[in-house]
N, C-alpha and C positions, 0 to 999 in steps of 0.2 A: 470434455472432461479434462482438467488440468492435472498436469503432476504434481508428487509431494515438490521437487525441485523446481518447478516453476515458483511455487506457494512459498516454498521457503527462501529463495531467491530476493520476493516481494517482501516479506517481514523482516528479512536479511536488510535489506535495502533501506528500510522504513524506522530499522533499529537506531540508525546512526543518525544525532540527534541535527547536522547540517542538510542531510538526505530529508529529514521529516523536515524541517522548518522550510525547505525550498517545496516540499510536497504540498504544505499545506497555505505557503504564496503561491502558487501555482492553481489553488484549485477555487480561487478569489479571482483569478482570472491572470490572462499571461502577462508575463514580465519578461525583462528585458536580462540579460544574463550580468550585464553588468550593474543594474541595478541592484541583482540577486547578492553579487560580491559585496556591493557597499552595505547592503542589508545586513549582511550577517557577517564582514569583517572578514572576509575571508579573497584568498588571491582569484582572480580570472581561471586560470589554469585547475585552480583547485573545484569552483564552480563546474566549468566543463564537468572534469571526471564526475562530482556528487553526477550531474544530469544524464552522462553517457550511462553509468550505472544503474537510474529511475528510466532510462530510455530502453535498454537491456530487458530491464522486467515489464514493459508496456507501462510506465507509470505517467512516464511522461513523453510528451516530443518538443522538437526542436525544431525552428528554421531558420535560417540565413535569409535575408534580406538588404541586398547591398554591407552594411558593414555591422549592421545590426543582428544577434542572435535574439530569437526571443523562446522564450518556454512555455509554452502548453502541459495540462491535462490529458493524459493521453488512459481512457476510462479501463480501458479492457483490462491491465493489471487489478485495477480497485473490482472489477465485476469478477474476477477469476480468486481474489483473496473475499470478496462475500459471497463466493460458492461455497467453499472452503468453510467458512464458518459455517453457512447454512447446513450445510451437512454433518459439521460434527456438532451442532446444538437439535438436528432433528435426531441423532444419533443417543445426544444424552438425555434427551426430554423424553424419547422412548424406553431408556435403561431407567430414568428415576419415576419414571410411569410403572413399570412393570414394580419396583421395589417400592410403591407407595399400597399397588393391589397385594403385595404381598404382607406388607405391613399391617394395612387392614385387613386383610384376612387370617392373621395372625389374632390381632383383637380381638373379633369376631369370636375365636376360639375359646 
């Protein structure tokens, strides 16, 4: 079971519009970090940190390879933020279950 802090870590991460758009190259399959830069305009060094950040929350990973970084998918963040939902949509679908039986049984009356 994950923490609120893990969870919000991840959404934290995901909020920030260079973090999602490297999130969502990433999960198209990997790239290369400095592809990532020319992608989206942004410096080397600035890339780095977005991915130590997505790496932080398991979103993503990274390896070195002679001179080349490349970025991966790293699932376990994305499986620990759709626990997280799953459980607060089994949570509300149960609250607006019971206020739909009450509703109807209101009519009823």
């Amino acid at each position: 079971m994950q923490s609120s802090a893990e969870v919000y870590k991840i959404f934290n991460a995901l909020g920030d519009p260079n973090r999602f758009a490297i999130f969502q190259r990433i999960c198209r399959g990997s790239v290369s970090v400095s592809d990532l830069a020319v992608s989206l305009d942004i410096s080397l060094p600035a890339v780095g940190q977005h991915i130590s950040i997505l790496e932080d929350c398991q979103l993503a990973k990274s390896m070195k390879i002679g001179r080349v970084r490349t970025c991966t998918i790293n699932p376990i963040g994305l499986n620990r933020a759709e626990s997280w939902i799953q459980k607060h949509m089994k949570m509300w679908e149960a609250r607006l279950d019971r206020l739909s039986d009450l509703l109807d049984e209101e009519e009823r009356k």
